[in-house]
VEXGU-953293 format. One record per residue: residue in one letter; x, y, z of N, C-alpha, C in turn. Coordinates in steps of 0.1 Angstrom, whole numbers, plus 5000, padded with zeros to 4 digits. Example, Ala and Ser with C-alpha at 12.3 -4.5 7.8 and 13.67 -1.06 7.14 Angstrom:
2
{atom 'a',{5132,4943,5078},{5123,4955,5078},{5132,4967,5078}}
{atom 's',{5128,4978,5071},{5137,4989,5071},{5129,5000,5079}}
END
This chain:
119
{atom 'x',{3956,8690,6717},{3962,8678,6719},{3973,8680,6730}}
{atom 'x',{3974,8671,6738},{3980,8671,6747},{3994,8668,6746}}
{atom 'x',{4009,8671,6754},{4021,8674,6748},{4022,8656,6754}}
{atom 'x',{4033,8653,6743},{4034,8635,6747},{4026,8627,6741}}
{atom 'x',{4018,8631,6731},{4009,8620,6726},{4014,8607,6722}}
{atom 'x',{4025,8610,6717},{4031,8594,6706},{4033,8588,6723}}
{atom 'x',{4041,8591,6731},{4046,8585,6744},{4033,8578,6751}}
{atom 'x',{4022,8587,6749},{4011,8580,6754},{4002,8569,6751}}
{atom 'x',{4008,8560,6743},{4007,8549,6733},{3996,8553,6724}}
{atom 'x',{3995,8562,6717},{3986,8566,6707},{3990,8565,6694}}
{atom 'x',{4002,8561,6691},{4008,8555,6679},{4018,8568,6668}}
{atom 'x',{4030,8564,6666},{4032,8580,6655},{4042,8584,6664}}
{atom 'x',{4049,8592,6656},{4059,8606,6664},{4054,8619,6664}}
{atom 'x',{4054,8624,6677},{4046,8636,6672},{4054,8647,6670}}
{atom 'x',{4055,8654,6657},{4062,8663,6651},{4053,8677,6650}}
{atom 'x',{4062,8686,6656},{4057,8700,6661},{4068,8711,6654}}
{atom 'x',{4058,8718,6643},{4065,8724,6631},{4056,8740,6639}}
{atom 'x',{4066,8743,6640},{4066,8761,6648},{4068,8771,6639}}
{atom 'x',{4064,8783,6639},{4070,8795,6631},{4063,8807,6646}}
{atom 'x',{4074,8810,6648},{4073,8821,6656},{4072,8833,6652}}
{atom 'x',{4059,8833,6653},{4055,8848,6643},{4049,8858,6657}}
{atom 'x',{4047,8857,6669},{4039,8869,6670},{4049,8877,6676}}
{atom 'x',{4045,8888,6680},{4059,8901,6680},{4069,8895,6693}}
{atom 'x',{4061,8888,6702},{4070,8886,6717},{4079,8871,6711}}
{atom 'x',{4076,8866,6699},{4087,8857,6694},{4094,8863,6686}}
{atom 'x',{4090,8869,6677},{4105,8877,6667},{4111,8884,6676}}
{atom 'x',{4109,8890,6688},{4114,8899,6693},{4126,8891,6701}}
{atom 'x',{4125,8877,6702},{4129,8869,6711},{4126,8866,6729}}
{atom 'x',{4119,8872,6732},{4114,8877,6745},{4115,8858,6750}}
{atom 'x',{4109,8849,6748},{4108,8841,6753},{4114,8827,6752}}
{atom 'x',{4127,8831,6737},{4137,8820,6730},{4144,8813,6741}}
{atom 'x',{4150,8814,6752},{4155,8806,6766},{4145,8797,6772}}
{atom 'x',{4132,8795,6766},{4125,8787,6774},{4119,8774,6763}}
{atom 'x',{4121,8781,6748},{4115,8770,6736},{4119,8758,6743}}
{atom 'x',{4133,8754,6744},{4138,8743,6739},{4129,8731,6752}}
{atom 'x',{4128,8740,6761},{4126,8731,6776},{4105,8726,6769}}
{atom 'x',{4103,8737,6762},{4089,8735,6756},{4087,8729,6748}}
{atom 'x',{4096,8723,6739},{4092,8712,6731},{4098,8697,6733}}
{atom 'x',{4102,8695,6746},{4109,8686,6750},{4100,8674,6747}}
{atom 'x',{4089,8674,6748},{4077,8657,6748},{4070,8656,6731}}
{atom 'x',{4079,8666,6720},{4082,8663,6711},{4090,8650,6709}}
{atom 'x',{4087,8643,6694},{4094,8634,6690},{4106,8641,6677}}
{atom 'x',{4099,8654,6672},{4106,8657,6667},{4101,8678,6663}}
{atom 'x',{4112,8685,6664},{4106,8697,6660},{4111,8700,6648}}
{atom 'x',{4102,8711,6641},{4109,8719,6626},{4105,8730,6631}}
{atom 'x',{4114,8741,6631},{4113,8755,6636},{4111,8761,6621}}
{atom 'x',{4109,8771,6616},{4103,8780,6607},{4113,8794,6611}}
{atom 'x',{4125,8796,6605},{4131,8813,6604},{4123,8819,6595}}
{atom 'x',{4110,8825,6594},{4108,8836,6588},{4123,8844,6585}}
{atom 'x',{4118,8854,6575},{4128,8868,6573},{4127,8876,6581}}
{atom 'x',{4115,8879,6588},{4110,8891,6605},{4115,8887,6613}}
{atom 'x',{4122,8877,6616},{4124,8866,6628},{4138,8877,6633}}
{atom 'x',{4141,8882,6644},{4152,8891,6644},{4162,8886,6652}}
{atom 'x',{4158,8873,6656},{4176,8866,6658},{4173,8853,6653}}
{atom 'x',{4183,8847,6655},{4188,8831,6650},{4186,8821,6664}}
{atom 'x',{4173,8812,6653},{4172,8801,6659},{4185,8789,6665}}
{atom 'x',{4194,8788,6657},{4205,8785,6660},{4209,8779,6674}}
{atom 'x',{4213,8784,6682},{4210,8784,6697},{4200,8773,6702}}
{atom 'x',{4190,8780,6698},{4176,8773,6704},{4176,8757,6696}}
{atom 'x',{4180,8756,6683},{4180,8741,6673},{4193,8732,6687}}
{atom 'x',{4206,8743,6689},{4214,8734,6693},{4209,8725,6712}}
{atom 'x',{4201,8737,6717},{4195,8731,6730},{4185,8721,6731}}
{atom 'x',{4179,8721,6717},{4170,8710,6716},{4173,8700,6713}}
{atom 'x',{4190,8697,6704},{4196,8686,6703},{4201,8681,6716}}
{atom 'x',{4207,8689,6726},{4213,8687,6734},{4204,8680,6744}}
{atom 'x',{4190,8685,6746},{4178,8678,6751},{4175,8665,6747}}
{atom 'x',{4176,8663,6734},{4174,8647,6729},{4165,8650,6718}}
{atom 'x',{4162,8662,6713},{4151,8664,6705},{4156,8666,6690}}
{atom 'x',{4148,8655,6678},{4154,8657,6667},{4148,8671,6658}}
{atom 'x',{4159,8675,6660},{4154,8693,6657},{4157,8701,6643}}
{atom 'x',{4149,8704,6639},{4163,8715,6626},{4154,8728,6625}}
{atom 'x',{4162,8735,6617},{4157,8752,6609},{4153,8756,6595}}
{atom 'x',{4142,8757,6594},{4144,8761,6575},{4139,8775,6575}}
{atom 'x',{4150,8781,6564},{4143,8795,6563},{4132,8792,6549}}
{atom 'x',{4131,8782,6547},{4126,8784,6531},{4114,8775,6534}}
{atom 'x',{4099,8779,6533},{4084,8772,6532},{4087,8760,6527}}
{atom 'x',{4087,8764,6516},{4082,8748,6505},{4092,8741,6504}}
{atom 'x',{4105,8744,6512},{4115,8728,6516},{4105,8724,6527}}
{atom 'x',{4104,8732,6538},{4100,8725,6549},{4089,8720,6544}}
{atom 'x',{4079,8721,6542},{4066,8711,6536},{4070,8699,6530}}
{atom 'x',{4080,8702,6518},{4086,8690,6514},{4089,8677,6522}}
{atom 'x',{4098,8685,6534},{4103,8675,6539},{4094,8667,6547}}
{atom 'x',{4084,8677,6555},{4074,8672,6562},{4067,8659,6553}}
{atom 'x',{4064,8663,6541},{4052,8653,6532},{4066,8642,6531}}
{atom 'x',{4080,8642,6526},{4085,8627,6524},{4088,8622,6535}}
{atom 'x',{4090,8631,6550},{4092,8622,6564},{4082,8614,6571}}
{atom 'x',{4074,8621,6568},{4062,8621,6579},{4058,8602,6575}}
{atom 'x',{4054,8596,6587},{4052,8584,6586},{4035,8579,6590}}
{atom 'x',{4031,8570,6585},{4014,8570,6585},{4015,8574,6600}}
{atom 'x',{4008,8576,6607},{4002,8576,6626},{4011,8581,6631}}
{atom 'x',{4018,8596,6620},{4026,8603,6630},{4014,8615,6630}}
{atom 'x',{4022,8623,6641},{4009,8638,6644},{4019,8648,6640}}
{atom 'x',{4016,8657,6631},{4023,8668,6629},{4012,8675,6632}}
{atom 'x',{4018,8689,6643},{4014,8700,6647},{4019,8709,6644}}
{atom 'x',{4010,8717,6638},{4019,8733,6634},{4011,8741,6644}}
{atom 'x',{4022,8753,6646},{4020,8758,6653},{4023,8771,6656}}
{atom 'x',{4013,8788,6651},{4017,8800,6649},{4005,8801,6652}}
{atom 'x',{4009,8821,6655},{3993,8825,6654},{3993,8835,6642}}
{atom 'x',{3993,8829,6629},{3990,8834,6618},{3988,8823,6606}}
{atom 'x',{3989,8826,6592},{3985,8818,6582},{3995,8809,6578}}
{atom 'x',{4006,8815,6583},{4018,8799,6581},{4019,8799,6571}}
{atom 'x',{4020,8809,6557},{4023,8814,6549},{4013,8799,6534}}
{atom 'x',{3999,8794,6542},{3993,8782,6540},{3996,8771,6540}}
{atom 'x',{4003,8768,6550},{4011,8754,6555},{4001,8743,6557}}
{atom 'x',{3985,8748,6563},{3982,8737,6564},{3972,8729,6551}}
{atom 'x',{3970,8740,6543},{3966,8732,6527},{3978,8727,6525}}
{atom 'x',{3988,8734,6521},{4000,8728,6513},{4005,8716,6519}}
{atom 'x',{4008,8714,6530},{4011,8702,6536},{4001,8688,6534}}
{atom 'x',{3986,8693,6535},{3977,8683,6532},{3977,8682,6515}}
{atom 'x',{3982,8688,6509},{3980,8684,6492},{3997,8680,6495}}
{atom 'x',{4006,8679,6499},{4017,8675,6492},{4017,8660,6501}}
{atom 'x',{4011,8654,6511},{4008,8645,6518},{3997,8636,6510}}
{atom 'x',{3993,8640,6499},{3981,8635,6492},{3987,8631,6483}}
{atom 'x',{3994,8637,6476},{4002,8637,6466},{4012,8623,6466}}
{atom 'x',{4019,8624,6482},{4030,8611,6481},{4026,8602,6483}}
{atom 'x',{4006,8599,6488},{3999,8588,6491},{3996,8583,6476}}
{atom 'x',{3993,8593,6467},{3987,8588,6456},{4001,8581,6445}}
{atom 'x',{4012,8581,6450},{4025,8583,6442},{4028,8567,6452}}
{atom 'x',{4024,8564,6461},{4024,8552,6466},{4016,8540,6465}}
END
């Protein structure tokens, strides 16, 4: 998917849920450039793993500063949480790692099931 979708009248916010797992991100090697990277976000959720060896912090405050509605969770199953009560019908949530995301994308799709059936 191409960055900008909701902008591109395709309907939705597009929300881009990160966990920086591979070594050149925990390491931080390339944390000065995130924030300019998620800028055609509508909204990011960053992911602090416990491996993660500095603080997103920084990076959350340059993406506010950007205009981007940003936050940090160190803990999975808030962030899904929040994702399944925020998320609005024809938004696009993108996750985005190169690993299992600790099963983000079942969990998300059953707790998104869940608030449809509860509606």
């Amino acid at each position: 998917m191409a960055p900008g979708v909701a902008a591109e009248g395709q309907g939705g916010r597009l929300w881009a849920v990160i966990e920086p797992r591979s070594n050149t991100m925990k390491l931080g090697t390339m944390k000065a450039r995130l924030p300019s990277s998620v800028t055609s976000a509508d909204r990011v959720s960053w992911f602090a793993p416990p491996t993660l060896g500095w603080s997103l912090d920084a990076t959350v405050a340059e993406c506010r500063a950007l205009g981007v509605d940003t936050e940090v969770e160190s803990d999975l199953e808030a962030l899904i949480l929040r994702i399944a009560s925020e998320a609005r019908a024809g938004d696009w949530v993108v996750v985005m790692s190169n690993g299992g995301f600790g099963g983000i994308h079942e969990r998300l799709l059953s707790a998104l099931a869940a608030r449809e059936g509860e509606e």
